[in-house]
C-alpha positions as CSV (number, residue, x, y, z in Angstrom):
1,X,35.0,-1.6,-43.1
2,X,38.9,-2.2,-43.0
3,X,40.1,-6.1,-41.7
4,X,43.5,-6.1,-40.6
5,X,45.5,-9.0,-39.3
6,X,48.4,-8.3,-36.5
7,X,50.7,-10.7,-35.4
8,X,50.7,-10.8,-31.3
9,X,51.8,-13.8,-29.4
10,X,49.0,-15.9,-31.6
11,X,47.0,-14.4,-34.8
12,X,44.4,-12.8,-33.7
13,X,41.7,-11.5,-36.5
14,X,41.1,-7.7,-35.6
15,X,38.6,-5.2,-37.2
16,X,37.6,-1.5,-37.2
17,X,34.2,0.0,-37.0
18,X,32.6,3.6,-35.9
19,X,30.6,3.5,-33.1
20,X,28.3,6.6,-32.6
21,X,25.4,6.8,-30.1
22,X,22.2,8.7,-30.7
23,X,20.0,8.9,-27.4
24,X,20.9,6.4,-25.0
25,X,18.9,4.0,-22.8
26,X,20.8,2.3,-20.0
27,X,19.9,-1.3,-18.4
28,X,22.3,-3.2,-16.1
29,X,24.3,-5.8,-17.7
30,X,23.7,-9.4,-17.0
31,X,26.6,-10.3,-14.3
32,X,25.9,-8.8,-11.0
33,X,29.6,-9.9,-10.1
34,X,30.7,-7.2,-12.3
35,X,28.4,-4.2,-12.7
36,X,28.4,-2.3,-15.8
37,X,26.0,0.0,-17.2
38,X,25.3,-1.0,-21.3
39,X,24.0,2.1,-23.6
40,X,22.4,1.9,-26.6
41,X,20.7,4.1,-29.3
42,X,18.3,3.9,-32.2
43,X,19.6,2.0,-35.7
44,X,19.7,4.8,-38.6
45,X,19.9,3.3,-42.1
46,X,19.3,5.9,-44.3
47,X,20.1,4.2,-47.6
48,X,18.2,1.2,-46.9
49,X,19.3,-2.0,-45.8
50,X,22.0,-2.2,-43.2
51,X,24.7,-4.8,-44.6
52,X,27.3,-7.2,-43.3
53,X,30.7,-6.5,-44.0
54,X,33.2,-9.7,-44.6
55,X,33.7,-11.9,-47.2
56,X,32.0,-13.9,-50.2
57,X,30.0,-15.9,-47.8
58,X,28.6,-13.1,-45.9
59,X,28.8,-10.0,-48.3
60,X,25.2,-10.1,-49.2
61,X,23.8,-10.9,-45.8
62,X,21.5,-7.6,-44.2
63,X,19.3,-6.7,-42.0
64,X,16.0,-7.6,-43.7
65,X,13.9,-6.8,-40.1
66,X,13.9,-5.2,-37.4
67,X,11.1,-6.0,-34.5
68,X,11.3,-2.9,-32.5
69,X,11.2,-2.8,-28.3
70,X,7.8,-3.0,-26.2
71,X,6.8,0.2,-24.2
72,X,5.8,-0.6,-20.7
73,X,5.3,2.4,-17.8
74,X,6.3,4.5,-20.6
75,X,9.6,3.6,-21.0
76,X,11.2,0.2,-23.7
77,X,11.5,-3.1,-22.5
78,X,15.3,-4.3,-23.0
79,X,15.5,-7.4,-24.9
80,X,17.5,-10.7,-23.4
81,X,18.2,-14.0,-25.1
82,X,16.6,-15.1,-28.6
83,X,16.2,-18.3,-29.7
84,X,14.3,-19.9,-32.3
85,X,12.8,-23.7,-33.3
86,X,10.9,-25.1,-36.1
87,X,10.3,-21.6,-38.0
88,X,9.7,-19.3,-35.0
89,X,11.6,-17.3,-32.8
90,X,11.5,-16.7,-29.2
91,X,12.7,-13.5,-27.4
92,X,13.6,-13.0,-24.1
93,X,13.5,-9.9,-22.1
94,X,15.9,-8.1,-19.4
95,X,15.0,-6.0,-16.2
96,X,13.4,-3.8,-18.0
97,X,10.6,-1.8,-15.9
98,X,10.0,-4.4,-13.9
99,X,6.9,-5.5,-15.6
100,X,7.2,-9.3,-16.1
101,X,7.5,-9.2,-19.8
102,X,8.4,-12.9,-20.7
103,X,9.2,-14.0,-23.8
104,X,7.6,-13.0,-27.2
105,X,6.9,-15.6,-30.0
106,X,7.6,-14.3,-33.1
107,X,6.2,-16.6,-36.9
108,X,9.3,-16.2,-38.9
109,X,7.4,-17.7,-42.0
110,X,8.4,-14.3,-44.2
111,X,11.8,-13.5,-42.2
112,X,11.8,-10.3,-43.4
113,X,8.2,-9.2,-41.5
114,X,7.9,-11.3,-38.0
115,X,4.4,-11.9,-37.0
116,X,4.6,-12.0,-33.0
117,X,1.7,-14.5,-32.0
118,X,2.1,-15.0,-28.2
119,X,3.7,-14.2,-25.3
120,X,4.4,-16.5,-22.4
121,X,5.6,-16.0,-18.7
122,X,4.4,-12.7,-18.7
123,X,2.2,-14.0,-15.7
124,X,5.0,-14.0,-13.1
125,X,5.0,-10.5,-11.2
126,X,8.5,-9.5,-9.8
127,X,10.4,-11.7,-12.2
128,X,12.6,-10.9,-15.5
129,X,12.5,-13.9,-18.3
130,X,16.3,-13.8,-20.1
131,X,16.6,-17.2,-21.5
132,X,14.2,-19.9,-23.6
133,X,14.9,-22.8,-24.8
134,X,12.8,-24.8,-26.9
135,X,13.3,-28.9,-27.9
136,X,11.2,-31.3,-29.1
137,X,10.2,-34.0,-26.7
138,X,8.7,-37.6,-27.1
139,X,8.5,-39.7,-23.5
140,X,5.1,-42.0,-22.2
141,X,4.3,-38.4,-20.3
142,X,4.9,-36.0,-23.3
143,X,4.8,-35.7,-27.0
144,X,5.1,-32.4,-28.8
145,X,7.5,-29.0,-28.1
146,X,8.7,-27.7,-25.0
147,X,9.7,-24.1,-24.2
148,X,11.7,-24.3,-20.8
149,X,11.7,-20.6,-19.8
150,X,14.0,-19.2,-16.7
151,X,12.8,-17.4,-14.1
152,X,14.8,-14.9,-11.8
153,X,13.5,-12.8,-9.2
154,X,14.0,-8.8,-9.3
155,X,16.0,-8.2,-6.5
156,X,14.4,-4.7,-5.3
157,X,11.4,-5.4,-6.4
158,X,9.1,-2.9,-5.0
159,X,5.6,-4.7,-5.4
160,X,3.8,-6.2,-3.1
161,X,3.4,-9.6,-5.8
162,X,6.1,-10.8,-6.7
163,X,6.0,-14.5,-6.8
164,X,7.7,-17.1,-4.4
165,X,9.8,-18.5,-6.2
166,X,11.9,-18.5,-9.6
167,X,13.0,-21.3,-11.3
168,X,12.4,-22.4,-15.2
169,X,8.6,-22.3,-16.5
170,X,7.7,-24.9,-19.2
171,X,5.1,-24.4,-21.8
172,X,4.0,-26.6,-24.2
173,X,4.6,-25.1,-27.7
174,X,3.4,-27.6,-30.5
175,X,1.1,-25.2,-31.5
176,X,3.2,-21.4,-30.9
177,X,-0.3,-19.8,-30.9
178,X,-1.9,-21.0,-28.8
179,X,0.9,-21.9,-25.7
180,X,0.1,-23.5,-22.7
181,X,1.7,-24.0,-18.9
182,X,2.7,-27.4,-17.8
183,X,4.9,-27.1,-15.2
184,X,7.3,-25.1,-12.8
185,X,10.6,-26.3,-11.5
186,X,11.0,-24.2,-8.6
187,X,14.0,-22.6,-6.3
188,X,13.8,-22.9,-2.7
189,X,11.6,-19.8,-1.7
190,X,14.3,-18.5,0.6
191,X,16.9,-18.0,-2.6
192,X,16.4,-15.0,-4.0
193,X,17.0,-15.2,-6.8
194,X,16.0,-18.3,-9.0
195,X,17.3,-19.8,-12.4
196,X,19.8,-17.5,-14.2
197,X,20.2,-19.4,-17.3
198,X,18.9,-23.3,-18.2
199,X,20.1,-26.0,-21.1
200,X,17.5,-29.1,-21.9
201,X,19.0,-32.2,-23.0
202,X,18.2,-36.0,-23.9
203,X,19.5,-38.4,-22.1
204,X,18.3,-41.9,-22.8
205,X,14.9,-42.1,-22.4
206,X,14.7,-38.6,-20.3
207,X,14.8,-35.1,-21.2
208,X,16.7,-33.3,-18.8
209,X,16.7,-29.7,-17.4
210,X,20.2,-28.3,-16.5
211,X,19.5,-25.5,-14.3
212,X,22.0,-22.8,-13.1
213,X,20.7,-21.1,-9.6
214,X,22.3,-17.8,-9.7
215,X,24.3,-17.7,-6.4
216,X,22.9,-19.7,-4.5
217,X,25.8,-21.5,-2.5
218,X,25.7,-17.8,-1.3
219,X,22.7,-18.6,0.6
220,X,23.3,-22.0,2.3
221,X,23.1,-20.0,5.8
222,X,20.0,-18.7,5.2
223,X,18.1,-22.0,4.8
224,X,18.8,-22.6,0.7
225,X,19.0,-26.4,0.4
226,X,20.1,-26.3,-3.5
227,X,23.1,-26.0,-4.8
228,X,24.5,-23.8,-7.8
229,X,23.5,-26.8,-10.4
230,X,20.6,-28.7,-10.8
231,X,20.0,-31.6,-13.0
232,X,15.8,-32.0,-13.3
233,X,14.0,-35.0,-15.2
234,X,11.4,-33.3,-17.0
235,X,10.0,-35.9,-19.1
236,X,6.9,-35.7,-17.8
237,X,7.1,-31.5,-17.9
238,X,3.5,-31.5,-15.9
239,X,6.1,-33.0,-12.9
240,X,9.4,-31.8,-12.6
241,X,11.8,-34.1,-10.4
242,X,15.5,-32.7,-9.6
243,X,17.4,-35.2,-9.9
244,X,20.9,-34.2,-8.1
245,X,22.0,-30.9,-6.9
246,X,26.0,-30.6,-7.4
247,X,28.4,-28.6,-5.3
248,X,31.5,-27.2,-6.8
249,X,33.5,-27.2,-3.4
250,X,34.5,-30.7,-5.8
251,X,37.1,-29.1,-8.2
252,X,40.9,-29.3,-8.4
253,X,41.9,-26.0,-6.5
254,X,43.1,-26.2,-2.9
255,X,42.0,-22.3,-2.7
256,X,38.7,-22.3,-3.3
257,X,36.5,-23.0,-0.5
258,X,33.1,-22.8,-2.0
259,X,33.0,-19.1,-1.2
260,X,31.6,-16.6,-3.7
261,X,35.4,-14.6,-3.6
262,X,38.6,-15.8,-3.2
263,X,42.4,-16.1,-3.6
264,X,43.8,-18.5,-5.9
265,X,47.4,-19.6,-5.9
266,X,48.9,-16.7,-7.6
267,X,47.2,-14.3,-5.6
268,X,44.9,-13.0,-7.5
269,X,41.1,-12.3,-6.1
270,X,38.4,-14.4,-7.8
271,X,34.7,-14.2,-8.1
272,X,33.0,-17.7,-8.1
273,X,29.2,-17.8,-9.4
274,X,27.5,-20.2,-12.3
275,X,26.2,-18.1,-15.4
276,X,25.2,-20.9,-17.4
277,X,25.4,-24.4,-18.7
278,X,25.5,-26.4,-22.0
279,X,25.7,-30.4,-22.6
280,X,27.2,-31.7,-26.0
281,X,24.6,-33.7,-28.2
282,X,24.6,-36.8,-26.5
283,X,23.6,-35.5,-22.9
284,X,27.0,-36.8,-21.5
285,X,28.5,-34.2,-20.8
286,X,27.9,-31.1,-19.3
287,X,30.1,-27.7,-19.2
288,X,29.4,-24.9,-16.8
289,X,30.5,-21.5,-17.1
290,X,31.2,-21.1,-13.4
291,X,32.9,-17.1,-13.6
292,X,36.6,-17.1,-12.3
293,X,36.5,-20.7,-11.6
294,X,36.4,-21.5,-15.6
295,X,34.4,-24.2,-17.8
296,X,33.6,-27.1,-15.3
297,X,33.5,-30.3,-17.0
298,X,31.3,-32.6,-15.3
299,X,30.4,-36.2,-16.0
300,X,26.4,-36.7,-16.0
301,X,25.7,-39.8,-17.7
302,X,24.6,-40.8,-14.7
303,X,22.3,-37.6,-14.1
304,X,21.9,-38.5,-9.9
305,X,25.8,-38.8,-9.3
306,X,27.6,-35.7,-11.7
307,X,31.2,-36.7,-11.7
308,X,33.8,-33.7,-11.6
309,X,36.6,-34.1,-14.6
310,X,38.0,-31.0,-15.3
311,X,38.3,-27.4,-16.2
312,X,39.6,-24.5,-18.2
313,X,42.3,-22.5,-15.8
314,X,43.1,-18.9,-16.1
315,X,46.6,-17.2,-16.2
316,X,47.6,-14.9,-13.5
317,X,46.8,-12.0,-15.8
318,X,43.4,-13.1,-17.3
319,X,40.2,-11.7,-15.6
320,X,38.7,-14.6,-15.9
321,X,34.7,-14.6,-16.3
322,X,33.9,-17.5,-18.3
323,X,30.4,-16.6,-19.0
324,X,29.2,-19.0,-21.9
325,X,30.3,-21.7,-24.1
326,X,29.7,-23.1,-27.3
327,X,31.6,-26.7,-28.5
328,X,33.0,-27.3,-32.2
329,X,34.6,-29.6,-34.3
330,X,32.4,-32.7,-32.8
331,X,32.6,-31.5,-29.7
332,X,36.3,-32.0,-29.2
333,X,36.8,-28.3,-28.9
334,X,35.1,-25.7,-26.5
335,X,34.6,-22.0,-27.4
336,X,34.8,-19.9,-24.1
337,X,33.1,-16.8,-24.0
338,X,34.3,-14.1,-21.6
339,X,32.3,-11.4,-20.6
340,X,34.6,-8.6,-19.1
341,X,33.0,-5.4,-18.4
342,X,35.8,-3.6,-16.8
343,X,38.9,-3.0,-18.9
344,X,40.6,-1.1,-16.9
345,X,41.4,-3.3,-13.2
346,X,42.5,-2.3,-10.8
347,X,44.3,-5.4,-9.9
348,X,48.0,-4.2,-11.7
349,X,48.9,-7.9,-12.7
350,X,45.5,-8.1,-15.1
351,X,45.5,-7.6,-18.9
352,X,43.7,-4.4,-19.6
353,X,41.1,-4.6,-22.1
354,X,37.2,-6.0,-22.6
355,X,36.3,-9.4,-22.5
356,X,37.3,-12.3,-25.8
357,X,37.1,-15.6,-26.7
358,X,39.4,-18.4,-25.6
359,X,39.4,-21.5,-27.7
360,X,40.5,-25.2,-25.8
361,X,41.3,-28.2,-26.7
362,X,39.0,-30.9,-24.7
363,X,39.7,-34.0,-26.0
364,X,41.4,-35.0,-22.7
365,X,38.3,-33.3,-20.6
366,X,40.5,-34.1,-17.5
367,X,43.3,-31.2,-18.9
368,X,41.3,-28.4,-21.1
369,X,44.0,-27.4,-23.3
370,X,43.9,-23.5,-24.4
371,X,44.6,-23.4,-28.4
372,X,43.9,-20.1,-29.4
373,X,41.9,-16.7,-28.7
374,X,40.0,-14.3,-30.7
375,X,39.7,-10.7,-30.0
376,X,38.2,-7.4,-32.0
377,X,39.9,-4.3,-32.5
378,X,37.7,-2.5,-30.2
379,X,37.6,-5.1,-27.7
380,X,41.8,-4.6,-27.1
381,X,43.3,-1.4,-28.2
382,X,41.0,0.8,-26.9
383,X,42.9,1.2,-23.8
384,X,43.2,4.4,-22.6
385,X,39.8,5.2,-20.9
386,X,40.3,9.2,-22.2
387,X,39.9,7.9,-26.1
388,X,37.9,5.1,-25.8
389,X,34.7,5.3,-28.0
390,X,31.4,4.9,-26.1
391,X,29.8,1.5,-25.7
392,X,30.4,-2.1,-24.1
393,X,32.8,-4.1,-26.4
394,X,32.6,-7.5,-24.2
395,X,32.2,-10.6,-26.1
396,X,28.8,-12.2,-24.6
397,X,27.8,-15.5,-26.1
398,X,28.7,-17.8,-28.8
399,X,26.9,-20.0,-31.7
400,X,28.3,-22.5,-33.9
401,X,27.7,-23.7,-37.1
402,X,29.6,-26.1,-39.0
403,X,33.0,-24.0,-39.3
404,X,31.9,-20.7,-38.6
405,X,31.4,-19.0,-34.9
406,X,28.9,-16.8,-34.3
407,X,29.4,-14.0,-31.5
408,X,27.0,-11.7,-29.9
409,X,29.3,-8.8,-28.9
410,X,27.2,-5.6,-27.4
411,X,28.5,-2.7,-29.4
412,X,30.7,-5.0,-31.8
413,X,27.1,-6.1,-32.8
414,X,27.7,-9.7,-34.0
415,X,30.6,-11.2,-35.0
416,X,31.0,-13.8,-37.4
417,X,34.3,-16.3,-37.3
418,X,35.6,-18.8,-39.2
419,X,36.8,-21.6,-37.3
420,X,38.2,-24.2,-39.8
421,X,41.9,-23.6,-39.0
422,X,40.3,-23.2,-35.1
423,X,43.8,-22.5,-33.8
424,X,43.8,-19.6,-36.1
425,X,40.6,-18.1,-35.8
426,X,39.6,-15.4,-38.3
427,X,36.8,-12.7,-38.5
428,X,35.1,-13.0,-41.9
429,X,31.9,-10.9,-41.3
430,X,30.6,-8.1,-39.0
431,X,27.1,-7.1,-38.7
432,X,27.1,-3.7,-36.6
433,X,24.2,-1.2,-36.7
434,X,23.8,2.4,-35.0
435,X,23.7,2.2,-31.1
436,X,24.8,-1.8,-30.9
437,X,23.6,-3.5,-28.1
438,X,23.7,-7.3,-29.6
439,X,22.4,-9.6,-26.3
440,X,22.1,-13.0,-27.9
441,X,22.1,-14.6,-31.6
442,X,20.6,-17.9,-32.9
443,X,20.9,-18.8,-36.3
444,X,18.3,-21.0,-38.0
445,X,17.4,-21.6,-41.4
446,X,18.4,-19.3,-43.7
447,X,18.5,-16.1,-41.6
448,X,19.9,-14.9,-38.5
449,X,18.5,-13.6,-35.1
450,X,19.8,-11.3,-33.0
451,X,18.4,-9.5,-29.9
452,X,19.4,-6.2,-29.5
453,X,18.6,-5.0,-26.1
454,X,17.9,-1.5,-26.8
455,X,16.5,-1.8,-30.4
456,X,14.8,-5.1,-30.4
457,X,14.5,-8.4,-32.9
458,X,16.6,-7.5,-35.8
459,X,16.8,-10.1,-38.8
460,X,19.6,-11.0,-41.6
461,X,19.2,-12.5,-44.5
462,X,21.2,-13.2,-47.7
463,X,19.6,-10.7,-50.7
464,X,21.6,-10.6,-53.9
465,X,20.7,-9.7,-56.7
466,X,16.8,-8.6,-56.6
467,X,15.4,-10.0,-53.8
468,X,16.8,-13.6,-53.6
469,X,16.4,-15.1,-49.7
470,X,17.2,-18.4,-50.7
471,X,21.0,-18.5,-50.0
472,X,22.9,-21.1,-48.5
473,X,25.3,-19.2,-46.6
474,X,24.8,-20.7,-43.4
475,X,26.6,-24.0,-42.5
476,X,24.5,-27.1,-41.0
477,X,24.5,-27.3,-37.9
């Protein structure tokens, strides 16, 4: 693989890869504010491990495993978020058939064969299971691990049993084997759709659910009593009590009216939803990747009364679509991931071009300060739609590790970027296999995780010479 560096108005770290697609299988991306259709084929190593290209720190990283897809009705089940916690990993699933898949528990004791040994909310007919957290919980109510799993309703669901309500499921994981059900928050019955994505925090002496309800300010005139955010005490996970329910009519734009679309200042049209939500490590503070609207800084350390401070702002020729986040450097910066499925708008005043990361300074969280961006190769340049390769080349979520940031990136497979000099980001390793489809990645111990939606589980690992998988590679947390 050839790294080049071009100088634009800011250094941005660009890289070139072949992308070639062998048999396709199609599943609908994870925004439904901007359709796209993702395709991806088999992996095809034929001389063995597939490796990561970059430099000394990543050189010797490959894919040691790769867990393949489920087959349900005949057809795979794509793969969602992964996430892992105390030596095991667990992996969502997407749409797929519409067969309730829920998440798959995978012993990562020998990295390079996972042992799946459970599956959980797989019981929930009508419903698709992208995201799992797991954290470690100690209250008067609860001692021992909790898996907080969302749960969104199929919309189109053609059976006759689908459940009320979505929401997040929690689990009690201290023993991975042998899970169990403790509780459901739920959605009001009359929303749709349910709990997109989720975040569990600490917060004193409570552990907190931070939920994101996937549109539902779209429904307030159809009887839905909560709001976009949630903030739920789950301490005692048995008995879920929402706490506050925050509308984000409360931010600094005179345009927006609460409505799902709308015109901002510069007059360009906007799509408003919440995608997800993250809290730095002391539970203070919570960032919501609301779409168009940007990052929302909010204010929870008192978790009944969320206090609006700021957010991240978008040019007039950005498309917006702040879709995930990720904090470094102590929390003082905020990684912004973008996902952008349509490079080509139809708006003339937008920059052509899949979606990237924008970087911000948030030490003032009043006045997000953009810092820098970080783009691939494929992800800009490929901009006339009669030469561009097949694939999706949006940047979807972000990880970080000490100094490096780890991106999932569909067919740029996963990206791996170091962050020291963070207003100079640079790539320093690239992990794509045949047919990319990278959903999610987690890193955790000495290996990495990523979910690939149409190939399933795949695994890296450091191997140098012989078989050495005891490499320190990865930064601390």
């Amino acid at each position: 693989m050839l790294i080049l560096k071009r100088s634009l108005l800011q250094k941005v770290t660009l890289s070139t890869l072949c992308f070639s697609l062998i048999g396709t299988s199609v599943a609908l991306a994870c925004s439904d504010a901007q359709k796209g259709t993702i395709e991806a084929g088999p992996a095809d190593f034929p001389d063995g491990y597939e490796k990561v290209e970059g430099s000394k720190n990543f050189q010797h990283l490959q894919e040691v495993a790769a867990v393949p897809l489920e087959e349900r009705k005949d057809a795979s089940v794509t793969t969602a978020d992964v996430f892992a916690h105390k030596g095991y990993a667990y992996l969502g699933t997407h749409r797929g058939q519409m067969t309730n898949e829920g998440v798959r528990i995978f012993d990562m004791k020998d990295p390079a064969n996972p042992e799946e040994v459970a599956v959980i909310a797989n019981d929930l007919p009508g419903t698709w299971q992208e995201k799992v957290i797991v954290e470690s919980v100690s209250t008067p109510d609860f001692r021992g691990d909790v898996a907080a799993v969302s749960v969104q309703k199929i919309q189109g669901y053609n059976g006759d049993d689908q459940v009320d309500h979505g929401g997040v499921v929690l689990y009690d994981v201290t023993q991975p084997e042998a899970p169990e059900k403790l509780g459901f928050w739920e959605t009001p019955e009359e929303l749709p759709t349910g709990t997109h994505e989720h975040w569990v925090t600490t917060h004193g002496n409570q552990v907190l659910l931070l939920a994101t309800n996937y549109m539902a300010h779209r429904y307030h005139d159809d009887g839905v009593d909560v709001h976009d955010f949630s903030i739920v005490d789950i301490s005692d996970p048995a008995n879920p009590v929402e706490l506050s329910n925050w509308d984000p009519t409360e931010v600094d734009d005179p345009y927006f009216d609460g409505s799902y679309q709308y015109t901002d200042g510069e007059g360009a049209s906007r799509t408003v939803f919440l995608h997800s939500v993250i809290t730095d490590q002391t539970g203070k503070y919570a960032y919501l990747s609301y779409w168009d609207l940007g990052t929302v800084i909010l204010d929870i350390s008192d978790p009944e009364n969320p206090e609006y401070l700021g957010r991240t702002k978008f040019e007039r020729d950005v498309q917006g679509a702040a879709h995930s986040a990720a904090l470094a450097k102590g929390g003082n910066y905020l990684i912004e991931a973008r996902e952008v499925f349509n490079p080509d708008p139809h708006d003339d005043e937008f920059e052509r071009g899949w979606g990237y990361v924008r970087i911000y300074d948030i030490k003032d969280k009043t006045n997000p300060e953009l810092v820098s961006t970080f783009r691939t190769l494929n992800s800009m340049v490929q901009i006339d739609p009669d030469e561009r390769e097949p694939g999706t080349y949006t940047v979807h979520d972000p990880k970080v590790r000490g100094n490096t940031l780890y991106l999932s990136h569909y067919s740029d497979g996963i990206r791996m970027v170091d962050i020291t000099d963070i207003e100079n980001p640079e790539e320093v390793g690239s992990y794509v296999s045949e047919g990319a489809n990278v959903w999610g990645v987690f890193v955790d111990r000495n290996y990495i995780l990523a979910s690939d939606m149409g190939q399933g589980l795949k695994v890296l690992q450091k191997r140098g010479n012989g078989q050495s998988n005891t490499g320190s590679y990865l930064a601390k947390p």
